[in-house]
N, C-alpha and C positions, 0 to 999 in steps of 0.2 A: 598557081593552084588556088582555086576557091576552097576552101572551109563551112561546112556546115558547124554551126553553135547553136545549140538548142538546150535555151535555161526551163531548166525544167517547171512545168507549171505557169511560166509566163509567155519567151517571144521566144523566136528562131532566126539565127543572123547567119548572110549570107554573108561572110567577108573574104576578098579578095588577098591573097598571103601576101604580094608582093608590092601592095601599099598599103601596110603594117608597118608607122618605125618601130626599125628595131633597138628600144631602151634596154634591154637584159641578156643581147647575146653575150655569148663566148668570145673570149679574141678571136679573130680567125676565122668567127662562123657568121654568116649575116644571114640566116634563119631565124625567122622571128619566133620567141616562146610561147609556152601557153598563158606565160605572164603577159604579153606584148599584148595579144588577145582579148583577154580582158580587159585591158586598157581599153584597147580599141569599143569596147561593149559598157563601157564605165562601171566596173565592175574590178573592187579589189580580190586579189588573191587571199586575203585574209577574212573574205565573205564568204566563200566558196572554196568547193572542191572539183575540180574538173577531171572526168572519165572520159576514156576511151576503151569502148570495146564491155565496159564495167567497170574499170579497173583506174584507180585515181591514179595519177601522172602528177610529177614535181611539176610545179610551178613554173621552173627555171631550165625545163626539159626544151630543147626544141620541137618545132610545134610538125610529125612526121604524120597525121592522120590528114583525111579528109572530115571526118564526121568525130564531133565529140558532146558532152552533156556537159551542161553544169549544172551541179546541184546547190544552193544556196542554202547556208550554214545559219540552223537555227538558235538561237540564244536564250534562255532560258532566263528568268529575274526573279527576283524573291515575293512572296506572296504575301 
């Protein structure tokens, strides 16, 4: 299954699901997450929140869409 990833405001990644390693499955499951993902995009989980449909998904979820967003998490510093 290809995957669309579309960070919002910047690039659009075409990736391939089934050469994603998979670092954060489940015993049992060799479907790559939407942590694996990001990896793949060089992009931590703790930068971002990733949607599907609108709606932010765990990290650690398996990765079930075709099409998702990431939106990148702004950090605010003292003035």
């Amino acid at each position: 299954m290809h995957v669309t990833v579309d960070v919002k405001g910047e690039t659009t990644h075409e990736i391939d699901l089934e050469a994603v390693p998979t670092a954060t499955t489940a015993p049992g499951d060799s479907r790559p997450t939407y942590a694996d993902l990001l990896r793949e995009i060089d992009l931590s989980p703790h930068e971002v929140s990733v949607l599907v449909d609108g709606r932010p998904v765990p990290e650690d979820q398996p990765v079930e869409s075709d099409h998702l967003t990431v939106l990148r998490l702004i950090k605010g510093g003292e003035q």
